[in-house]
N, C-alpha and C positions, 0 to 999 in steps of 0.2 A: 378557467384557471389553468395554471404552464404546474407541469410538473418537469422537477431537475432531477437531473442524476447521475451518478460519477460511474466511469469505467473503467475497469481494470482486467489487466491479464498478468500473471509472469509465476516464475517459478522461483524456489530457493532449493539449492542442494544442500542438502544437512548432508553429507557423506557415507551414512551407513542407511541398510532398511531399517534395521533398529531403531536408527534415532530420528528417523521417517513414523515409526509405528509410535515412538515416543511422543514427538511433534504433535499427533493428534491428540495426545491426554494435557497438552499445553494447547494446544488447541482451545480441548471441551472446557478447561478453569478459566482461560480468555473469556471464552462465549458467557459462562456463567458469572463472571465478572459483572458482565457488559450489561445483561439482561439485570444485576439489580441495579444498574446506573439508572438515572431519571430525567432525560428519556435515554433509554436506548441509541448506543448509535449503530450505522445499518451494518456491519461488520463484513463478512466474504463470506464467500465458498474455498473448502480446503478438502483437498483430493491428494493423495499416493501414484504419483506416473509411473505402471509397470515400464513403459516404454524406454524409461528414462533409468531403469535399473533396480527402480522403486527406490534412489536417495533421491530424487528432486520432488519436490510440494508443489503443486498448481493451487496460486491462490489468485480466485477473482471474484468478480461483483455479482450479486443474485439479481439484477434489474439495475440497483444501484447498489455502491458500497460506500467504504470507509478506509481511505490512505492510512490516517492517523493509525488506524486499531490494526493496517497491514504490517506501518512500521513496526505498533507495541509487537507483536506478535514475531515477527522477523529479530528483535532485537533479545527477545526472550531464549528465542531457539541460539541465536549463538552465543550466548551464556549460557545454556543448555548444555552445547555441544563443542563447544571451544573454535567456532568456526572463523574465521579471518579470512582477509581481501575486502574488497568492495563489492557491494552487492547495489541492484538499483530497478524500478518499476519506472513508469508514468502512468499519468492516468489523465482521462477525459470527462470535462463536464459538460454537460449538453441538457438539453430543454426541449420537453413535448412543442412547445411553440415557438414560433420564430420571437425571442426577447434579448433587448439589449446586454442584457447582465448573463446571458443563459450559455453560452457556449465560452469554453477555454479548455485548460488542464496545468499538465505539471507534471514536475518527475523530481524522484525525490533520491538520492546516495548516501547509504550507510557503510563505514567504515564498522567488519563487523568484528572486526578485533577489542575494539574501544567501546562498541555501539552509540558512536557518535555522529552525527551527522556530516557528512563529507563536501553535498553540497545540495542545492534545492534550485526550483525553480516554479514560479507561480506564472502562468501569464497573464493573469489579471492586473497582476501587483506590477506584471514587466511592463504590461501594456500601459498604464495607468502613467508610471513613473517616468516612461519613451514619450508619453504623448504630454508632459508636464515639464519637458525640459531641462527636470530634474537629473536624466538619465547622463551619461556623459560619452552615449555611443552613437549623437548625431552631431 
C-alpha cells in the first residue's frame, strides 16, 4: 500500500511580535475547529521565527499537511491584522511508491488585502488539461 503526502514550507509576516504571539491563539481556534471536523484534515506546523524579528510565521507540513487549512489560516490572520499585498506558498505531493497519480504539486496566491484568491495552480489539473488538448499553450 503507497502512502501520499503533500509538502510544504513558507512563512507569513504579520508585521508586529504581537500579532505573531496573536497568530498562535488563531492558530489554536483553527486546530480546534479542524479536530471536531469528520475526518480531520492533516493541518501544519506553526512556529514564531526569532531570526526573522519574531513577525514572520513558519508554516509547514508534519509528514504531510493541508494547503486548504494553510490558506484558511493565512486568510484569517490578515483580517486579524489588516495585512495587504500578495502573499504566496507551493506545495508538493509525492508518494511512498513509485504511482502514476502520486507525484505533482501547486502553489497557490492570496491577495491579502481582499482575501481573495489572486491566482493558483494545480499541476495535475495542468497536466491533465496539456495533455487533452484542451490547453491552448501547444
Amino acid at each position: 500500500m503507497a502512502d501520499y503526502f503533500t509538502h510544504f514550507s513558507c512563512l507569513l509576516d504579520v508585521g508586529t511580535p504581537e500579532n505573531a504571539a496573536r497568530a498562535l491563539d488563531i492558530y489554536n481556534a483553527l486546530s480546534d475547529e479542524n479536530d471536531a471536523e469528520d475526518p480531520p484534515s492533516d493541518g501544519f506546523l506553526l512556529s514564531i521565527q526569532p531570526e526573522h524579528g519574531g513577525t514572520h510565521l513558519w508554516m509547514r507540513d508534519d509528514g504531510t499537511g493541508d494547503p486548504e487549512h494553510v490558506i484558511l489560516f493565512v486568510k484569517r490572520c490578515a483580517a486579524a491584522f489588516g495585512l495587504t499585498g500578495r502573499w504566496g506558498f507551493q506545495y508538493a505531493n509525492t508518494c511512498s511508491k513509485p504511482r502514476l497519480d502520486g507525484f505533482g504539486g501547486g502553489a497557490h496566491v492570496l491577495d491579502l488585502g481582499t482575501g481573495e484568491t489572486a491566482d493558483w495552480i494545480d499541476t495535475d489539473g495542468w497536466l491533465a488539461e496539456i495533455l487533452s488538448n484542451e490547453g491552448d499553450r501547444i
